[in-house]
C-alpha positions in Angstrom: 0.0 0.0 0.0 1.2 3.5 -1.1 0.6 6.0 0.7 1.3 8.4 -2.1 -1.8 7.3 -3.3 -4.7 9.2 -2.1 -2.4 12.3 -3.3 -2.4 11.4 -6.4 -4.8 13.0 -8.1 -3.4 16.3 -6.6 -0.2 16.3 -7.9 1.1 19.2 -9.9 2.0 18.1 -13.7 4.3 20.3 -16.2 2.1 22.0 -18.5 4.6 21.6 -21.2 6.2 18.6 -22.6 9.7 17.8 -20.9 13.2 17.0 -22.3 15.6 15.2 -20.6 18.9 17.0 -20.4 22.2 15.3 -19.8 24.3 17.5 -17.1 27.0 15.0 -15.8 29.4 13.0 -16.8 27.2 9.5 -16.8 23.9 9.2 -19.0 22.3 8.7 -16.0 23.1 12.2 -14.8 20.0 14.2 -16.1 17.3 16.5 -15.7 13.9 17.7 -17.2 13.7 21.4 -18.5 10.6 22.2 -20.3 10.5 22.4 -24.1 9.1 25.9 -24.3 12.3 27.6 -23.2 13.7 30.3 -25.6 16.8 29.1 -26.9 18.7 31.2 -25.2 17.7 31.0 -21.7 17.5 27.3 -22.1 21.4 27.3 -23.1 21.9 29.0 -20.1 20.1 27.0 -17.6 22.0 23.8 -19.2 25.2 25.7 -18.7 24.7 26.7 -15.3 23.6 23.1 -14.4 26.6 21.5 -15.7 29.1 23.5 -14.2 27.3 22.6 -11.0 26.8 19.2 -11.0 29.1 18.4 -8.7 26.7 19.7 -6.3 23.8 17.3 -7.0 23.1 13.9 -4.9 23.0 10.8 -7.9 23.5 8.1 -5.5 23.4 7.5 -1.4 27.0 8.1 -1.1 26.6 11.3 -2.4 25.2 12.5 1.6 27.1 12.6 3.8 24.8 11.2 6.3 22.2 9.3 5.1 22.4 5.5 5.6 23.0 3.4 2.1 21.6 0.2 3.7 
């Protein structure tokens, strides 16, 4: 049983279709930026997410903290 659920049909969805977006080194490394972006600004969101994502948590080990049981 989820408890997700009874939530469901209140979740928030994009109102524009998404594209995932490569921003580290492995293909698993992505994100979703919406296809309605100006070319432009959308270069520049994919710029300033790869030259952070060394920031971003892809696995458990990635916290400091948090149990990888």
């Amino acid at each position: 049983m989820d408890p997700r659920e009874e939530f469901q049909d209140r979740r928030v969805s994009p109102i524009e279709d998404l594209e995932q977006v490569q921003i580290g080194d492995h293909p698993h490394q992505t994100t979703s930026l919406g296809t309605a972006l100006p070319n432009e600004e959308r270069r520049k969101i994919i710029k300033i997410l790869k030259d952070n994502a060394d920031l971003f948590a892809w696995k458990p080990s990635d916290m400091p903290g948090i149990d990888e049981g």
